[in-house]
Phi, psi and omega in degrees: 000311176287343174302315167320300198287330183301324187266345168295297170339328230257290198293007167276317180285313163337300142315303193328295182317334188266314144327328174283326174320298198314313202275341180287326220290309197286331170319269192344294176311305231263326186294303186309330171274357194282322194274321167280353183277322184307289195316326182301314226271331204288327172324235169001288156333289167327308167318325192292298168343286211287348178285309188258035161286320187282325195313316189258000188262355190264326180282335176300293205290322164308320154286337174311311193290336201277309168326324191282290180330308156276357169265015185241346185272312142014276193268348171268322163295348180281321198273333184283324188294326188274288174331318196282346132316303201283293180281003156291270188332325187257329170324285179344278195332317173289322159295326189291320179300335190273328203292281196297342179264357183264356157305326189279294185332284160346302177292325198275003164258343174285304183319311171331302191286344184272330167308283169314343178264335171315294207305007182264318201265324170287345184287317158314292179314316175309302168287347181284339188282335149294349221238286196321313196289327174257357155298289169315314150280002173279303186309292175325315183298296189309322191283343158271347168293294176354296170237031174068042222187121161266198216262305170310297159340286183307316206297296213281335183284330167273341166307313183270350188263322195280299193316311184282335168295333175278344177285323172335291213282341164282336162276008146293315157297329175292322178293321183273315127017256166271032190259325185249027167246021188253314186284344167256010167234352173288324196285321179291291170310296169327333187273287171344275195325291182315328169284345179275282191334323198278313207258358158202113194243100163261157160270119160265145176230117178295099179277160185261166181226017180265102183288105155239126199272121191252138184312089209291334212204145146340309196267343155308336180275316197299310187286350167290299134016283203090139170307133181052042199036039175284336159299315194263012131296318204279343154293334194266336197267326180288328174261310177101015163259158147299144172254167194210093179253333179278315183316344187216161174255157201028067176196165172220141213236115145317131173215145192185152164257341164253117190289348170302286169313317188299299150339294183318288156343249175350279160347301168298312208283339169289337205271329202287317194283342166301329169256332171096319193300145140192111146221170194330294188292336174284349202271351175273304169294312171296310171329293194317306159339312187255007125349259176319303176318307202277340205270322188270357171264321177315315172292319171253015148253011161271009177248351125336291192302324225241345164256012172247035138250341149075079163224163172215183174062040144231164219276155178300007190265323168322294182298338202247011189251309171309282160332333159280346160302000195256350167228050157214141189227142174237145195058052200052340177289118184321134172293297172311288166318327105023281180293325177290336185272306151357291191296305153314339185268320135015255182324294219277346170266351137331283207314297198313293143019313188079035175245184121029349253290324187265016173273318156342306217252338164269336178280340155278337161299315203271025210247331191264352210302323188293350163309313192264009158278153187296156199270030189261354159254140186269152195118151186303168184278347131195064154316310190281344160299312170301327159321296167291337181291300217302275215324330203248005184065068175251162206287146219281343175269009216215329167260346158282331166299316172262357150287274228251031178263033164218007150080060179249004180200144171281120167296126193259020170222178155295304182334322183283330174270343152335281185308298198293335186283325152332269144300357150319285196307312184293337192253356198242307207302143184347089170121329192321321204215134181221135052031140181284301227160306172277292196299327161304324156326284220266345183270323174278003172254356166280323179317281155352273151349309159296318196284323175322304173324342200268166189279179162063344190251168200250324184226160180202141174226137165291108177214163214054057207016076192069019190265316193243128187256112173272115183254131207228082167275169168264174224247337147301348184242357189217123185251148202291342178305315174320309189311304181306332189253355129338295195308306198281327189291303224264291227299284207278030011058282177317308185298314189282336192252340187244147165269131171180133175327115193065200183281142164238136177241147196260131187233080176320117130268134178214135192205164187251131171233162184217081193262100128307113182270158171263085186299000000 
């Protein structure tokens, strides 16, 4: 019995199991025909899909064709339009060109007949010219029986008439020349000048180069002296000046040619005497000392000078070169002060120029620099200046200036004559610089001397102490062009052969005089 219920069991799950198959199997169809009908339905969309993509991508393109067609139909009517301009344009051209050759024709048929009446015309010229030409010479063969005179002759007799109306007539044009360009450079040079002297009144003082120590008492020169003179070898030796003690009383007179030492020298021998002390070894240690003093006034005038002129950037060899201008004096005048008015006089007719002012005011400081080199190097003072500027690297206008400010080499600026008109003005005005006697002497008989050589002239005086030479010619041998190109020939002489301070002006006179006595 349970076998029984049991295989009932069995074939009851059994149905079952087969019954669930059935009903999944038909699930399955039925999801399968639902998925081909989807699949059927999306076919077909897509088709649709994809017709009326062609359907618009056929109408795009019809239109793309129908655009194109008309933009080429355009532009070939645009190109038809253009030809069509174009061949207006050369129509024109041609005509304007058949217009100019049938001108050219023309002209080359006028030109033709202007040839022929030239080649008409020259031949009249030709024979007129022959005619003439044998005119002349028959005239001539008579102007010479007439005046007895060949043809060369008369040539050098008109030759020499023609020379002298033309030298005439170029001092003439030359006077008048310069009288105006003198009158359109005096008011400006007269304005400058006058304004740098007004905007700087410095003082000067004609200082001596003569050192004298003066002495309190007689028996102070026997301690100066020394047993067997050894002090005062031994001073001479340290310094490197002679002393001079008998020639003058109570006093010991310095002599040296560098004025430096010379200081040095001065310095010591007051400090020595002031103290009493004197032998060989205080007289070394006092030298070393009063050295050392001049070597620091030295450093600090020259740094004075160069900070009352308001320069910078300069090398310490400068300054210290500048500073020894301050005990070398030319014509009595202190140099170093000299060079600061220099530098000033400079600056300020620069400034007034519309130039440079402080490049100006170094080139004027520095112009004199070779003055304070030893005379053991050669050359003017200043070739060996210009020389010592370049070595220490100053500026290339600045070494050209003090090289040619006395015009031994052409100045490559305004600056080198700048600087010499600079110096002139510190050096010409009244008292700056003074001469002994002889040498004023011997200058106003070289001036005289020179204007004598020249022809024509009868008398000549040096006058305003020696600034002016006045020349008194005659008045049949010297013509007034003459008179002018006199001045100036004496002028440039004058320049080339005497050394001297400041300016000299040569003034011709020439007048008719005419004396009757009355009995």
């Amino acid at each position: 019995m349970e076998i029984f219920v049991l295989l009932v069991g069995i074939l009851v799950g059994a149905g079952g199991v087969l019954a669930f198959n059935l009903q999944q199997r038909k699930v399955r169809e039925n999801l399968f025909a639902q998925k081909e009908e989807q699949i059927q339905h999306l076919i077909r969309s897509a088709e649709e899909k994809a017709a009326a993509a062609n359907r618009e991508i056929e109408l795009t393109m019809q239109a793309e064709r129908l655009r194109v067609q008309e933009e080429v139909e355009n532009k070939f009517k645009e190109q038809d339009r253009e030809l069509e301009r174009q061949k207006r344009r050369l129509d024109k051209r041609e005509e304007q060109l058949d217009r100019k050759f049938d001108h050219l024709d023309q002209r080359e048929s006028e030109q033709e007949k202007r040839r022929l009446l030239l080649e008409e015309e020259k031949k009249h010229q030709e024979n007129a010219a022959l005619k003439l030409q044998e005119s002349l010479h028959e005239a001539q063969k008579r102007l010479e029986e007439i005046a007895r005179l060949s043809e060369e002759e008369a040539k050098r007799q008109l030759l020499a008439g023609f020379e002298e109306s033309a030298r005439r007539e170029s001092a003439r044009l030359f006077k008048q020349l310069e009288e105006e360009v003198k009158e359109r450079a005096n008011h400006t040079a007269q304005e400058v000048i006058a304004t740098a002297i007004q905007r700087h009144a410095s003082e000067f003082v004609a200082e001596k180069t003569v050192s004298v120590v003066p002495l309190p008492s007689e028996e102070m020169k026997g301690r100066i002296i020394g047993r067997e003179g050894r002090n005062i070898r031994a001073l001479e030796a340290a310094t490197g000046c002679d002393l001079i003690i008998d020639d003058t009383p109570e006093a010991v007179v310095i002599s040296g040619f560098n004025p430096v030492r010379r200081q040095v020298a001065r310095l010591a021998l007051e400090e020595l005497i002031a103290d009493g002390r004197i032998h060989p070894a205080r007289i070394e240690a006092v030298v070393r000392k009063a050295s050392k003093t001049i070597e620091q006034e030295i450093r600090e005038a020259g740094k004075q000078a160069i900070f009352d002129v308001g320069l910078n950037e300069v090398a310490p060899e400068i300054v210290r070169l500048l500073g020894t201008l301050k005990y070398r004096t030319s014509y009595t005048q202190n140099v170093l002060a000299h060079s600061v008015d220099v530098a000033f006089f400079a600056g300020i007719m620069a400034d007034e120029l519309g130039l440079d002012g402080n490049l100006a005011r170094r080139c004027g400081l520095l112009h004199d620099i070779g003055k304070a080199l030893d005379h053991e190097i050669q050359g003017s003072h200043a070739v060996i200046g210009g020389q010592f500027a370049k070595k220490y690297k100053e500026h290339p206008t600045v070494v050209n200036a003090i090289w040619s400010h006395h015009f031994e080499i052409d100045p490559t600026s305004v600056y080198g004559p700048l600087t010499n008109a600079a110096d002139a003005l510190s050096a010409a005005r009244p008292g700056a610089r003074r001469e002994n006697m002889e040498t004023y002497i011997k200058r106003l008989e070289s001036l005289e001397q020179i204007a004598n050589q020249f022809d024509g002239v009868d008398k000549c005086f040096a006058v305003q102490a020696g600034r002016e030479l006045r020349v008194i010619v005659s008045y049949d041998r010297v013509q007034d062009e003459g008179a002018m190109m006199l001045a100036r020939e004496i002028a440039q002489r004058v320049e080339n052969e005497l050394t001297y301070p400041g300016q000299i002006k040569v003034t011709v006179i020439r007048e008719m005089r005419v004396t009757e006595i009355a009995h």
